[in-house]
C-alpha positions as CSV (number, residue, x, y, z in Angstrom):
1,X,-11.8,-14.2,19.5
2,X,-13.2,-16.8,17.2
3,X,-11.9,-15.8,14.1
4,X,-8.6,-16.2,15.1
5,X,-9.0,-19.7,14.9
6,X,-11.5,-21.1,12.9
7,X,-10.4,-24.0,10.9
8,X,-6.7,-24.1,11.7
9,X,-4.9,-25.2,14.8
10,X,-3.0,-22.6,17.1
11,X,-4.0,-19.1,17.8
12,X,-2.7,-16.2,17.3
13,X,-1.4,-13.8,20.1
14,X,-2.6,-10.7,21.0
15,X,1.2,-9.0,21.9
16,X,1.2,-5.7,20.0
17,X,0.5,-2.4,21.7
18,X,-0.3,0.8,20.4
19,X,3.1,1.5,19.8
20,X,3.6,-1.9,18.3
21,X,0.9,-0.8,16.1
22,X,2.1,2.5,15.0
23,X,5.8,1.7,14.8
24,X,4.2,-1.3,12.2
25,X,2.1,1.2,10.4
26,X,5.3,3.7,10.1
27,X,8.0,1.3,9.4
28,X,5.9,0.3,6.4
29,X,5.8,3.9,5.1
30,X,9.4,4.9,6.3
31,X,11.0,2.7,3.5
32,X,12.7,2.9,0.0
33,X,10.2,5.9,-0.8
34,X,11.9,8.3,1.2
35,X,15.3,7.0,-0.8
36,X,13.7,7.0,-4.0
37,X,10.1,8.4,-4.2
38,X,11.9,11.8,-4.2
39,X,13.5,11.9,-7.5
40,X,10.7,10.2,-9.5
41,X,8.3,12.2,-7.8
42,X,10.7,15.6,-9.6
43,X,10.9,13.5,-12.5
44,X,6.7,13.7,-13.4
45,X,6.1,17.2,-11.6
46,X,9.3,19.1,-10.8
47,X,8.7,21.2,-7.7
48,X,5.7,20.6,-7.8
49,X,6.1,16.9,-6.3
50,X,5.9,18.9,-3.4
51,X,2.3,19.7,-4.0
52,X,1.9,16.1,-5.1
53,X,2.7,14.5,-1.2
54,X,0.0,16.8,-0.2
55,X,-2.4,16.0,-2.4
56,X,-1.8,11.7,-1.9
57,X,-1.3,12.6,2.5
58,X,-5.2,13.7,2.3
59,X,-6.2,10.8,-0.2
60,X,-4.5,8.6,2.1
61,X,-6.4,10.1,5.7
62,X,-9.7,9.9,3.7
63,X,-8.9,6.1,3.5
64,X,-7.0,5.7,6.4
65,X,-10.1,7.4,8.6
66,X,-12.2,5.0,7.0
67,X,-10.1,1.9,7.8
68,X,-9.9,3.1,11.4
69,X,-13.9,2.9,11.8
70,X,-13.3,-0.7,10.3
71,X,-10.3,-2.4,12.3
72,X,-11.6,-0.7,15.8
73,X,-15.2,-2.1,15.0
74,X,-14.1,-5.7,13.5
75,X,-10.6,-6.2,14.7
76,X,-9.8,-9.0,12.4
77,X,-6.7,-10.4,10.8
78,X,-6.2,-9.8,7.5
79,X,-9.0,-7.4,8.1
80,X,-8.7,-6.0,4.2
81,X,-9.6,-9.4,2.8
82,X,-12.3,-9.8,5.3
83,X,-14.5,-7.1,5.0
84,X,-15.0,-7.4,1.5
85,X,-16.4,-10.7,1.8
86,X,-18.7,-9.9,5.0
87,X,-20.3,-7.1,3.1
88,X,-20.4,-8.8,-0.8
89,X,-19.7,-12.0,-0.5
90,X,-17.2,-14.3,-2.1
91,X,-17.1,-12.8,-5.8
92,X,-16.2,-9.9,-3.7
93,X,-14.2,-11.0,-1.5
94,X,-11.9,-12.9,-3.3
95,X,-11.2,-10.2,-6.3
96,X,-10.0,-8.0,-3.3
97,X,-8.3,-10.7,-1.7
98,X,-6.4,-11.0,-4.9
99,X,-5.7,-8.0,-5.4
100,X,-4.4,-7.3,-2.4
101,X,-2.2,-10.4,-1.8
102,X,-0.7,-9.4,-4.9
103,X,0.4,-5.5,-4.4
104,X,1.9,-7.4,-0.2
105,X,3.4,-9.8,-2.2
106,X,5.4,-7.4,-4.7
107,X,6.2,-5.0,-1.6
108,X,9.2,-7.0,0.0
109,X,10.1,-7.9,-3.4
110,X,10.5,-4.1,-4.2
111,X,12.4,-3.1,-1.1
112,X,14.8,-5.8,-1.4
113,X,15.4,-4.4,-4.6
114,X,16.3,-1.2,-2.8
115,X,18.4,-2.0,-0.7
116,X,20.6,-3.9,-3.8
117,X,20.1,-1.1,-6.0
118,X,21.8,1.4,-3.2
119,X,24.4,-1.6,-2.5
120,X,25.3,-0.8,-6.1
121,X,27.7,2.5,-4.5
122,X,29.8,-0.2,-3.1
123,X,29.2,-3.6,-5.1
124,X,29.8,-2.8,-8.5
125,X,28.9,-6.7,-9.7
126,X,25.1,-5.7,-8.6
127,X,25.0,-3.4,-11.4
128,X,26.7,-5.6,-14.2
129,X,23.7,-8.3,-14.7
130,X,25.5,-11.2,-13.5
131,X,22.4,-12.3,-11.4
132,X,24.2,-11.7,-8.1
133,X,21.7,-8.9,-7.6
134,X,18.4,-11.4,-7.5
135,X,20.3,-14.2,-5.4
136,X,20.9,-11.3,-2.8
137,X,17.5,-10.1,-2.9
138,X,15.7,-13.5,-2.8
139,X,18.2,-14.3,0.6
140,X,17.2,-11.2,2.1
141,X,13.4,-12.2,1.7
142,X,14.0,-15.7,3.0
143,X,15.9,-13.3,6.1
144,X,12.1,-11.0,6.4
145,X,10.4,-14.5,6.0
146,X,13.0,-16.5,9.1
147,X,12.2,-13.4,11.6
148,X,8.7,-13.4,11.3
149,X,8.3,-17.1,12.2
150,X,9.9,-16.4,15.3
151,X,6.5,-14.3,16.4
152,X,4.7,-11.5,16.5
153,X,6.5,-10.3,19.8
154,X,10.0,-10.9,18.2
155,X,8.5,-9.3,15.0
156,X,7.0,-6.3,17.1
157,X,10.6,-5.6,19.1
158,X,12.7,-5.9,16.2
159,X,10.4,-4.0,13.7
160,X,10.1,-0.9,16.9
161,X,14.0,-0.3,17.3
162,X,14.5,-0.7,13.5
163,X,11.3,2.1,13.0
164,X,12.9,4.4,15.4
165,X,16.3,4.4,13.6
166,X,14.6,4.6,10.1
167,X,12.5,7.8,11.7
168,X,15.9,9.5,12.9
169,X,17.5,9.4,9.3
170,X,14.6,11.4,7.6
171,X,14.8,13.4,10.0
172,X,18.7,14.1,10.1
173,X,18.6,14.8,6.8
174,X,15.7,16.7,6.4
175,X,17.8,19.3,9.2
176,X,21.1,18.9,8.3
177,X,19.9,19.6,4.5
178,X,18.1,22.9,5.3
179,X,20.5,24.6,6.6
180,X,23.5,23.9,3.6
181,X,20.9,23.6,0.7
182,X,21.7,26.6,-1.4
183,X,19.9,26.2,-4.6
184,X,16.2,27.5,-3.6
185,X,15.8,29.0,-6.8
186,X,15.3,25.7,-8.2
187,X,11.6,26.1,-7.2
188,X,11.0,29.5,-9.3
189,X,14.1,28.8,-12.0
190,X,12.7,29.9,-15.5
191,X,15.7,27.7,-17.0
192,X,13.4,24.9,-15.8
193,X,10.1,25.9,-16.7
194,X,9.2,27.4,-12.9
195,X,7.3,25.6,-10.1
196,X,5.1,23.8,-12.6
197,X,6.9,22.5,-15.2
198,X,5.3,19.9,-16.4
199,X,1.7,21.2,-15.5
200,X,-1.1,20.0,-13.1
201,X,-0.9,16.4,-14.8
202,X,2.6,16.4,-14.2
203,X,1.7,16.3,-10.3
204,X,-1.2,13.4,-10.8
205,X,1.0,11.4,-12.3
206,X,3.7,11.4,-9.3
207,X,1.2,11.0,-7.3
208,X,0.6,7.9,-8.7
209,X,3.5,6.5,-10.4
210,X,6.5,8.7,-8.9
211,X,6.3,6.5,-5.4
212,X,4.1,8.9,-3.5
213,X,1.3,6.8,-2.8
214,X,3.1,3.5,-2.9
215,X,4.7,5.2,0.1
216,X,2.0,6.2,2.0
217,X,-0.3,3.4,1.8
218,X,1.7,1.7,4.9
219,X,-1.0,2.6,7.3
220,X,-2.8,-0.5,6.6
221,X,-0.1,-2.5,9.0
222,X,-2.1,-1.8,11.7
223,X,-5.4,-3.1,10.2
224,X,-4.1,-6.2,9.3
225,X,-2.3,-6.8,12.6
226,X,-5.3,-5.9,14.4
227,X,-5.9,-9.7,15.4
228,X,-2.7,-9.5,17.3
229,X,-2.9,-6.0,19.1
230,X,-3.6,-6.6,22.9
231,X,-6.4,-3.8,22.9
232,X,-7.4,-3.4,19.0
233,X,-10.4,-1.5,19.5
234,X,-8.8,1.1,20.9
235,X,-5.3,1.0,20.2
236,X,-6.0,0.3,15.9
237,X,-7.5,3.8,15.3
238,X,-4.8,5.3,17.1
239,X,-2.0,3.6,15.4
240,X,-3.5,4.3,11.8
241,X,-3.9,7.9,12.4
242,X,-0.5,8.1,14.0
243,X,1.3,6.3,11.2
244,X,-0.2,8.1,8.6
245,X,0.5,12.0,9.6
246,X,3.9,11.1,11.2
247,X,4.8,9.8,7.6
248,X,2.8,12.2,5.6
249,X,4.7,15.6,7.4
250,X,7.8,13.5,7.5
251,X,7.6,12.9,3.6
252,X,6.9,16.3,2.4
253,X,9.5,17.8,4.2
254,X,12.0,15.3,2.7
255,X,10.9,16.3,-0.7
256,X,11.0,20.0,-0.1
257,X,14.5,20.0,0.6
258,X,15.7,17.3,-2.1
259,X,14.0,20.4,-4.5
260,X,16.6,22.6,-3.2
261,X,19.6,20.5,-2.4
262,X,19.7,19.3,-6.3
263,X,22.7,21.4,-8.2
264,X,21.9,23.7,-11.5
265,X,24.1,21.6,-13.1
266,X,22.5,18.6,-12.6
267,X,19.1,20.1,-14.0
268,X,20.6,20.4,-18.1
269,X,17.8,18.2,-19.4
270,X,15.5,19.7,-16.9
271,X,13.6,17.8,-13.9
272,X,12.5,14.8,-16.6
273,X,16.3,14.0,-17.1
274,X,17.6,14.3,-13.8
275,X,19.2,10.7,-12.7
276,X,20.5,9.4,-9.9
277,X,21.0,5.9,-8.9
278,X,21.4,6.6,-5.3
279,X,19.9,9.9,-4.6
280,X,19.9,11.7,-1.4
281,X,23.5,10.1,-1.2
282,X,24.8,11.1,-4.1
283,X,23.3,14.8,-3.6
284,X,24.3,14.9,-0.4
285,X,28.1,14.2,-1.5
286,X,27.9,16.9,-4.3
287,X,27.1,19.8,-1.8
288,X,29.6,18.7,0.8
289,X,28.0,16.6,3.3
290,X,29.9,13.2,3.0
291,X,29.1,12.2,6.4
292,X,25.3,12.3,5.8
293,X,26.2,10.1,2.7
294,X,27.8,7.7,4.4
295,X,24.6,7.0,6.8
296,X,22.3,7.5,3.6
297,X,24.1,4.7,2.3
298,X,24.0,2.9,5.6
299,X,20.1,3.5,5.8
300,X,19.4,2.2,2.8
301,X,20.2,-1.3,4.1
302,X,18.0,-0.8,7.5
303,X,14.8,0.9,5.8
304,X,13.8,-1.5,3.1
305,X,14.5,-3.9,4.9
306,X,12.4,-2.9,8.0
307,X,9.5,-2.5,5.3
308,X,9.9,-5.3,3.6
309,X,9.6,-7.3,7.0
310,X,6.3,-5.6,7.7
311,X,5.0,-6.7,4.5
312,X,6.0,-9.8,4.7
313,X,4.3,-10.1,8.0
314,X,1.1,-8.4,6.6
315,X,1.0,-10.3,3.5
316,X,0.6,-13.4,5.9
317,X,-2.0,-12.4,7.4
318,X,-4.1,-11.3,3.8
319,X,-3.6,-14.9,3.4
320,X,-4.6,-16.3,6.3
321,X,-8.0,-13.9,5.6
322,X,-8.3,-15.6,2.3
323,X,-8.4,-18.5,4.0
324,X,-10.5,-18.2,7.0
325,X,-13.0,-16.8,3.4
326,X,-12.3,-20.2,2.1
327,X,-10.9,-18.8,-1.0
328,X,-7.6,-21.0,0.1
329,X,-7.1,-25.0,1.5
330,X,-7.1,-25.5,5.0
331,X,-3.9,-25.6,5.4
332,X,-3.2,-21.5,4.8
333,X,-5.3,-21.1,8.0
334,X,-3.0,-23.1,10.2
335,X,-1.0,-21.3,12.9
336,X,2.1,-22.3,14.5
337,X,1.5,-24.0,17.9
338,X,5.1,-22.6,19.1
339,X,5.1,-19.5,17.9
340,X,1.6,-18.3,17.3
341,X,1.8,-17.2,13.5
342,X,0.9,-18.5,10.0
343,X,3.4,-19.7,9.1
344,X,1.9,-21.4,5.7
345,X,0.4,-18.1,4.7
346,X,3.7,-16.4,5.0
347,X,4.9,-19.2,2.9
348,X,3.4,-18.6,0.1
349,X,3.8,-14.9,0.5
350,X,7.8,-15.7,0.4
351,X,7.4,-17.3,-3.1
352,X,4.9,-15.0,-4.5
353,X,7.8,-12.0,-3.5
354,X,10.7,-13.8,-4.7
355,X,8.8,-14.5,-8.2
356,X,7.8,-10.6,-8.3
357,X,11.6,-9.9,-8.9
358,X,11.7,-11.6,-12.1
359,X,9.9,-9.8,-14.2
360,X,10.0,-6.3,-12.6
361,X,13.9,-5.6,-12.3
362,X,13.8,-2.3,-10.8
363,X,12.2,-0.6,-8.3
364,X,10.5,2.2,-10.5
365,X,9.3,-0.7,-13.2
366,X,7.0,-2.5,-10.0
367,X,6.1,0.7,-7.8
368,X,3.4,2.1,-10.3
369,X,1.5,-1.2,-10.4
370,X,1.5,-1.5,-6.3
371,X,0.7,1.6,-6.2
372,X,-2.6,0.9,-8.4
373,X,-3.4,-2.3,-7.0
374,X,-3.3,-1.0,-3.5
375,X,-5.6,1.9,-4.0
376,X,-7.8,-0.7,-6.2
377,X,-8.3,-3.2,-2.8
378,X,-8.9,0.4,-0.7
379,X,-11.8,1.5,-2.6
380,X,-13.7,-1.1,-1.0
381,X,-13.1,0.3,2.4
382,X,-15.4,3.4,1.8
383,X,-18.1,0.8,0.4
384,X,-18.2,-1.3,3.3
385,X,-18.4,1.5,6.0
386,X,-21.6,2.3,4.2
387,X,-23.3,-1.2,4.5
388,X,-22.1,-1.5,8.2
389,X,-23.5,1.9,9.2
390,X,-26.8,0.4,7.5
391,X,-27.1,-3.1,8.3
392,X,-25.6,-2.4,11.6
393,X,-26.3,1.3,12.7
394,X,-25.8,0.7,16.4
395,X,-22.6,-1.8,16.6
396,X,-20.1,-0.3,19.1
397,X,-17.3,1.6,17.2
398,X,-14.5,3.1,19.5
399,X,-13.9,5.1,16.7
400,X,-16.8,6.9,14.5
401,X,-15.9,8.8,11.5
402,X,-17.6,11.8,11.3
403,X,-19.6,12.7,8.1
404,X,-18.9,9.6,6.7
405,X,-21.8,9.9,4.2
406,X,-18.9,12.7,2.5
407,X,-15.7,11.3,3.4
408,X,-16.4,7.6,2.5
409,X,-17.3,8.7,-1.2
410,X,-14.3,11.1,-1.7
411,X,-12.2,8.1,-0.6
412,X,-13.6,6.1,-3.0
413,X,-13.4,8.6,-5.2
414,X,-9.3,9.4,-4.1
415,X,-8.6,5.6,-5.2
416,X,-10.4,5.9,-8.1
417,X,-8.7,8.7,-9.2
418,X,-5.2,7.5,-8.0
419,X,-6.1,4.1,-10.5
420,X,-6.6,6.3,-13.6
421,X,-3.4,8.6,-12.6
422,X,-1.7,5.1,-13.0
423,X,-2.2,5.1,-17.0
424,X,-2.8,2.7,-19.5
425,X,0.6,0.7,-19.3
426,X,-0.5,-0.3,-15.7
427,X,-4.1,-0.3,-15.4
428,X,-4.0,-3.2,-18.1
429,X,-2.1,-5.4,-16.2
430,X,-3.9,-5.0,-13.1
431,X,-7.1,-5.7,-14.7
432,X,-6.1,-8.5,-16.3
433,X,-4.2,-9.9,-13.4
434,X,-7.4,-9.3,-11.2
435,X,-9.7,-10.4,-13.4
436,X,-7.5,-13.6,-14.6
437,X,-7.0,-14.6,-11.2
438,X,-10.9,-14.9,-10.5
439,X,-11.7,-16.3,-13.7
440,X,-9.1,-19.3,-12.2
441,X,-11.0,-19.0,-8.6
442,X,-14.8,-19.6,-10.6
443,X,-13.8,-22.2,-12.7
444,X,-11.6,-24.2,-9.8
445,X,-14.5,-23.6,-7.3
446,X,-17.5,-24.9,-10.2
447,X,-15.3,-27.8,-10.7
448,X,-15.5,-28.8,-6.8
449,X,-12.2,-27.7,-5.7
450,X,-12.3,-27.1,-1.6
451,X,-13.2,-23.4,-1.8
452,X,-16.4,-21.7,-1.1
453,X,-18.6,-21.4,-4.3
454,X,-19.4,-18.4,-6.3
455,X,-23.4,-18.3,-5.9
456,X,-26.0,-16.3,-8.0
457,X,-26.3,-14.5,-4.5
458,X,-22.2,-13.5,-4.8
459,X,-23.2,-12.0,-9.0
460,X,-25.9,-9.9,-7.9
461,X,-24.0,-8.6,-4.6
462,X,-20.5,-8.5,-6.8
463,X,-21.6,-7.7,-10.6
464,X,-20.5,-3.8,-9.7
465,X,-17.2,-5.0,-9.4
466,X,-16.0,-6.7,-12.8
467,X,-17.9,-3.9,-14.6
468,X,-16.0,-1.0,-12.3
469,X,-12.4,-2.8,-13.4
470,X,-13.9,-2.4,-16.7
471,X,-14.5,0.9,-16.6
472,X,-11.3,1.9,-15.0
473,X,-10.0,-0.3,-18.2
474,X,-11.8,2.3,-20.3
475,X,-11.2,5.3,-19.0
476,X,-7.6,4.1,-19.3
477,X,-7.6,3.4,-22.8
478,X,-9.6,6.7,-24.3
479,X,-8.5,9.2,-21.4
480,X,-5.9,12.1,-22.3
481,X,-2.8,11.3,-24.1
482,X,-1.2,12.3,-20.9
483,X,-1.8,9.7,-18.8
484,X,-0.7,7.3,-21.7
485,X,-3.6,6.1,-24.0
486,X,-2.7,3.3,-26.1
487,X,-3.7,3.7,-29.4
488,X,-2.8,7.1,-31.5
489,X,-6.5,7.3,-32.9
490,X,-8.2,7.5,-29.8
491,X,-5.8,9.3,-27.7
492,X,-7.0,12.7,-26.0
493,X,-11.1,11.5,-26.7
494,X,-11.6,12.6,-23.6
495,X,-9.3,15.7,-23.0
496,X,-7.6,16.6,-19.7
497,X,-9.0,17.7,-17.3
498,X,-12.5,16.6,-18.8
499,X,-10.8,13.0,-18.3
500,X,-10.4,13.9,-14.4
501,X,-14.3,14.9,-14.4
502,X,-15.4,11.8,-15.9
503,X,-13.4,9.5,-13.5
504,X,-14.8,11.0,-10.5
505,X,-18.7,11.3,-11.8
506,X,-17.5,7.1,-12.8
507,X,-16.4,6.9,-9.3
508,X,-19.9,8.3,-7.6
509,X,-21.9,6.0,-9.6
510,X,-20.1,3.2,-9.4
511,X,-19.9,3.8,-5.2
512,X,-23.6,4.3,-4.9
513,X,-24.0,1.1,-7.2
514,X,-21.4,-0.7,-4.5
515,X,-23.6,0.3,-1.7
516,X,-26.6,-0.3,-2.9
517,X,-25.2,-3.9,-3.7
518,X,-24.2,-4.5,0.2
519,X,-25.6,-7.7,2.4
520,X,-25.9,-8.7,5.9
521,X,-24.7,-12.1,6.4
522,X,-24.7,-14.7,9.5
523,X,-20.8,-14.2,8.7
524,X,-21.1,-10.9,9.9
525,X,-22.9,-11.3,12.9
526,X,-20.5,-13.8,13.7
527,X,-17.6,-11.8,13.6
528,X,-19.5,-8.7,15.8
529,X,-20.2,-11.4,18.0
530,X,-16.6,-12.1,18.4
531,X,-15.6,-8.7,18.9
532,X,-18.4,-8.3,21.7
533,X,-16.1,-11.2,23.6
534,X,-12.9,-9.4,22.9
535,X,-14.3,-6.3,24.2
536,X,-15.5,-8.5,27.5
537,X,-12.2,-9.5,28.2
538,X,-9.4,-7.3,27.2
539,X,-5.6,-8.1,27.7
540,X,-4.1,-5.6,30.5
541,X,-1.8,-3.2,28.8
């Protein structure tokens, strides 16, 4: 495949199977969310987090079904940062680029975090700000970074067994839960304001913030590992579909018995005050199952860690896109002669990770702004279906999504929606660290830096763009109090649910605009080119 070495030496190797793939796509979602996505997902919506899962598993497929069209027709690496730029350009492409290279970068970051914050049971000097906590963490991401230099095949082995044991403790607990769990009436309990305590916003708000989709939005392993699967176009589909509804059913089931393993007691200050610093552990200790404890405990080293080494891996290769863009130097598309990776682009991704701990010190403080960056890069996903399925009607697509001209705008429309569920005291950041970091890009690239050059060509196909972050800035800032409006004068302008109504009319203009904006490019016909070859000669299974 061309792409897969175009201005750096080495190549990378097509090792991963289908159940590479999938084990990828899961190991990403089968992390610190099931640990702690649970009790923040109570905290917003009570029993109702329940409903909340639901609601983020069908965003999720809407995008996931897109980004299986995508990988199986262009398997590229990095394929999140590519697709942007063959269908917009480089304004485009490199605000998505961004944006996603930041929310991989700040995943690692936020599972190491995990895995110190559990640690905390046993290591009391983790909780007393000594600063033993961040030199653990940062070794642990050096650790994710050392075993994926050592190749995808190492990467793919390691990351399958370590999957499989992260599946069975979910699992485990999910049974061995259901049948002690005593305290059902949690779900109905009037002491606790019923099922709904908090109201529909309550559930948005989880969906967005509590973990929920920060959890679910591992799927995209499989896209961006497609350069390295030995049969992408058929195998990439597959694995993203897998990944997801494994994880989604998996995830539900976890919070429906947390709900109902959770004592009275522990309820006082009702679902908003409930705290735990550990919590299926420490619930599982309270209603007598020690045993499970001690392998919570235990799992809470081996599943952020498996997900931080996926992202770290993945993040690589968003780089590596970036690059073969010419957003980055040269040297980020290099590929290690002796063990077939980038090993520059993973690099930088270490840094970027090990930076992201200073100023987000918990894992609840950083998982509301991944969460919104990631569903910011996905909403291109739905766009660029669209100008394929114009530009190039009749390219060979192992996978076709089916009434795509409805499902691509509801999952534009999903991450919209999962942007302004975010609020205020995240959407501002993310703008501005979007928007900052292309304002750097223009200026660098004007002044002749060796990066491709934002042309009138990239405005007109990319304008939609800085005005949508906009927008998303404003429906932030005058939206419903609920979802955290800055300033008391304005707050509630635009009353809930009116709010939600206005987001998703925003959202169908602002994807027809995105569409309408689309290009063909020799770029692209390059890269269907060099999936025709890859089709021509497969690797045998």
């Amino acid at each position: 495949m061309a792409s897969d070495h175009s201005g750096g030496r080495g190549r990378l190797r097509r090792e991963m199977s289908y159940i590479d793939l999938t084990f990828a796509g899961l190991g990403a979602i089968i992390g610190s969310g099931w640990l702690f996505g649970v009790l923040y997902a109570a905290n917003y919506a009570g029993p109702a987090a329940v409903v909340a899962w639901l609601i983020a598993a069908v965003i999720v497929i809407f995008i996931a079904l897109v980004y299986a069209e995508l990988s199986g027709m262009l398997p590229e690496a990095g394929g999140i940062t590519r697709f942007p730029h063959f269908t917009h350009g480089s304004l485009v492409g490199f605000i998505m680029s961004w944006g996603a290279f930041l929310g991989y970068a700040a995943v690692p970051a936020i599972e190491a975090e995990a895995v110190v914050q559990y640690a905390e049971h046993y290591i009391r000097a983790f909780a007393n700000n000594t600063g033993l906590d961040f030199v653990v963490e940062a070794i642990l991401l050096v650790v994710f970074f050392a075993i994926n230099i050592y190749g995808v095949k190492v990467f793919a082995k390691i990351n399958s067994v370590v999957t499989f044991l992260k599946f069975v403790t979910p699992t485990l607990t999910i049974l061995a839960i259901l049948f002690v769990a005593k305290d059902w009436s949690n779900y109905t309990a009037p002491a606790t304001h019923g099922f709904l305590p908090y109201g529909s916003a309550g559930v948005f708000i989880a969906v967005a913030s509590g973990g929920i989709v920060f959890s679910l939005l591992g799927f995209r392993q499989a896209v961006d590992l497609a350069g390295e699967a030995r049969n992408p176009q058929r195998d990439v589909p597959r694995a993203i579909i897998s990944a997801i509804l494994l994880g989604a059913l998996i995830y539900t089931l976890v919070q429906v018995v947390f709900i109902a393993a959770v004592p009275h007691a522990a309820l006082a200050k009702g679902w908003a005050g409930l705290s735990y610093t550990s919590p299926f552990a420490q619930v599982a200790t309270v209603i007598g199952l020690g045993w499970l404890a001690a392998v919570l405990y235990a799992d809470a080293v081996l599943s952020p860690s498996g997900t931080g080494l996926v992202y770290l891996s993945s993040g690589g290769r968003v780089v590596l896109g970036s690059a073969r863009n010419r957003y980055l130097g040269r040297v980020f598309t290099g590929i290690s002669e002796r063990f077939g990776v980038p090993v520059w682009a993973m690099g930088i991704t270490v840094v970027f990770s090990i930076v992201f701990l200073l100023p987000f010190p918990s894992w609840q403080s950083l998982v509301g702004v991944i969460s919104s960056a990631t569903a910011f890069t996905y909403v291109m996903g739905p766009v660029s279906l669209s100008v394929f399925r114009r530009f190039h009607p009749d390219a060979h697509r192992p996978f076709r999504l089916s009434g795509d001209k409805i499902l691509a705008p509801l999952a534009f429309i999903g991450g919209t929606l999962i942007i302004y569920w975010s609020g205020w005291s995240v959407d501002w950041k993310l703008v501005v660290g979007i928007l900052g970091g292309a304002a750097v890009y223009v200026v660098a690239a004007a002044l002749g830096a060796p990066v491709a050059k934002i042309t009138a060509a990239d405005w007109r196909h990319g304008a939609w763009l800085v005005v949508y972050l906009l927008a998303m800035l404003a429906l932030a800032c005058f939206g419903a109090a609920r979802f955290g409006a800055p300033f008391d004068h304005h707050k509630g302008l635009i009353h809930y649910p009116y709010d939600i109504v206005a987001d998703i009319v925003v959202g169908l203009v602002f994807y027809a605009w995105a569409v309408a904006s689309g290009r063909d490019s020799a770029e692209t016909h390059d890269a269907f080119a060099s999936a025709a070859e890859l089709r021509a000669s497969p690797v045998a299974d």
